[in-house]
Structures are given as C-alpha cells and as structure tokens.
C-alpha positions in Angstrom: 81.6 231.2 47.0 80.3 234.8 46.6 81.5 236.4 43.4 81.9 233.6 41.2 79.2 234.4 38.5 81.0 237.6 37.3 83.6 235.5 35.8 80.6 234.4 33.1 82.9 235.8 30.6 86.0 233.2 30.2 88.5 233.3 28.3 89.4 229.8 27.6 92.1 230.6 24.4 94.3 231.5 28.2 94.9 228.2 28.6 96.9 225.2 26.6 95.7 222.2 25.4 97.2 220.6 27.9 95.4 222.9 30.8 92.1 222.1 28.6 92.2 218.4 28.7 92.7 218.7 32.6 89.8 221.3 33.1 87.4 218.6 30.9 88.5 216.0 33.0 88.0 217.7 36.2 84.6 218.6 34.8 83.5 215.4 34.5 84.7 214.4 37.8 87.9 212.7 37.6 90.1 213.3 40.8 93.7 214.6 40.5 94.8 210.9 40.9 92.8 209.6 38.2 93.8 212.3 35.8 97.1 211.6 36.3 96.7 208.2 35.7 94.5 208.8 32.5 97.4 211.4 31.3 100.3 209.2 31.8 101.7 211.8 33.7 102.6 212.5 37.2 99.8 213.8 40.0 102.6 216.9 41.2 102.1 217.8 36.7 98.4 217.5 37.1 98.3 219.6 40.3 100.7 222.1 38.5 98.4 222.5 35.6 95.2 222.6 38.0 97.4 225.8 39.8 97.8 227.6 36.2 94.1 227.1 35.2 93.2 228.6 38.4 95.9 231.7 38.1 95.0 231.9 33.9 90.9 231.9 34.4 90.9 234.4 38.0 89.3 232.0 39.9 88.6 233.8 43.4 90.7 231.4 45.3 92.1 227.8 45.4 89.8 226.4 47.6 86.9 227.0 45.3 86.3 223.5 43.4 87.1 223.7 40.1 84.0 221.3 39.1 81.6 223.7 40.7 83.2 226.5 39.0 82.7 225.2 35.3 79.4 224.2 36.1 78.4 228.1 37.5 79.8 229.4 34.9 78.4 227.1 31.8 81.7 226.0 30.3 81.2 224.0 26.9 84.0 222.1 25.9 83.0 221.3 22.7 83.9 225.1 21.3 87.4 224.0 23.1 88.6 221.6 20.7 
C-alpha cells in the first residue's frame, strides 16, 4: 500500500451525494451487500458507485480497501454533509 499518504489532500466536492453516503458506509464497515440493502438499491449500483469513488479520489488501485484508505487519510464526514 506504498503511496497512499500523498493523497492527504482529498477532494471530497469530486464526488455526489450519492458516492458520499457509500464512502460513510464503507467507512464504518458496512460490506457491499449490506449497503445495498441499507440503500434500497442494487449491489451491481453500489459496486458502480464504489468504482467512481475510486476513479474520482485517485486511489492507487482497486484492490486497496477503501476502509483502510479513509482511515490513512483522516477523512471526516461530518464537513461532507
């Protein structure tokens, strides 16, 4: 996961509300599934919007967790909504 901390600076006003809510709920754990099932909406939506939050913020590559990515890089969702 080398390079990860040079993305401190995010640029969260990339992404829609929608994109948001999913990035909160990944960041507190939730599984694609569970998501989806919180959303009302279907998993192939939620892994749609987990492939534009990873294309909007830069994120090195898809395999590196999303969870483990907010955390490195301090994201506070409370200045999001």
């Amino acid at each position: 996961m080398a390079g990860i901390n040079q993305y401190t600076e995010v640029n969260l006003e990339k992404l829609t509300r929608a994109e948001l809510v999913i990035l909160h709920q990944i960041s507190n754990g939730l599984t694609s599934k569970a998501i989806a099932e919180k959303q009302s909406i279907s998993l192939r939506t939620v892994e749609k919007h987990r492939s534009n939050i990873i294309l909007k913020l830069g994120i090195p590559t898809p395999s590196t967790s999303l969870k483990k990515w907010i955390e490195l890089n301090q994201i506070n969702f409370k200045k999001c909504h």
